[in-house]
C-alpha positions as CSV (number, residue, x, y, z in Angstrom):
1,X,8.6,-3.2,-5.4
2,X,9.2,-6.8,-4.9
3,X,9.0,-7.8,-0.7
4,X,11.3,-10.9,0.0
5,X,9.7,-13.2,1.8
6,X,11.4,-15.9,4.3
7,X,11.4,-19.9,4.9
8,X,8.9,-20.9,8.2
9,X,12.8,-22.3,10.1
10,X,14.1,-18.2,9.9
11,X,10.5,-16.4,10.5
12,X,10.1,-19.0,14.0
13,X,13.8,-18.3,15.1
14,X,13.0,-14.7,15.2
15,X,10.3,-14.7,17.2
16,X,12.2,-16.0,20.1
17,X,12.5,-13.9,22.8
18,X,16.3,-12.5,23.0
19,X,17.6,-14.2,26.6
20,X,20.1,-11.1,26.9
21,X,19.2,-7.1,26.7
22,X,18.6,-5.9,23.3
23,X,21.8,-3.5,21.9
24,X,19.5,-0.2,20.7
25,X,19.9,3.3,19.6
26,X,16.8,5.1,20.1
27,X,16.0,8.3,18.2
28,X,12.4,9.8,19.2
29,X,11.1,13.4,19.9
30,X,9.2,13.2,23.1
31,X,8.4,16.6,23.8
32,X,5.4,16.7,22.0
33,X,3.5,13.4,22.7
34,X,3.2,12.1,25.9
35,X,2.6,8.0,24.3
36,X,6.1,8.1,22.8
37,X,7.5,9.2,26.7
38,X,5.3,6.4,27.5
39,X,7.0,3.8,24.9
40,X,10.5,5.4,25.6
41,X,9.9,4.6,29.6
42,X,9.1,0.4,28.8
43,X,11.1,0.1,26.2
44,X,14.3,1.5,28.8
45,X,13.2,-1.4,31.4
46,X,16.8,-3.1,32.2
47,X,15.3,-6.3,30.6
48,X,14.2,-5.5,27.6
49,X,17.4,-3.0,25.9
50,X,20.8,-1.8,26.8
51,X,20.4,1.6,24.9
52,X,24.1,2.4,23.1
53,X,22.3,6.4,22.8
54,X,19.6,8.2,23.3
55,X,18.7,11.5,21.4
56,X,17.9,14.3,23.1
């Protein structure tokens, strides 16, 4: 499997931190684990992602 790779100028814009709230759809089981409740919980902070939906 061949992995493409990408120029320095596209691998420096991406790590750029977004100056709006991230557009997600977040699919996750968190009944079971209590560190994916944990992720799910920062990763809904108002500044970091907008969800679009959010499995049950």
């Amino acid at each position: 499997m061949h992995t493409p790779t990408l120029d320095t100028k596209t691998l420096l814009e991406r790590l750029i931190l977004p100056v709006a709230p991230i557009r997600k759809v977040l699919d996750t089981d968190t009944f079971n684990e209590i560190d994916e409740q944990f992720a799910l919980s920062y990763a809904l902070q108002p500044t970091l992602v907008h969800p679009n939906y959010v499995t049950p």
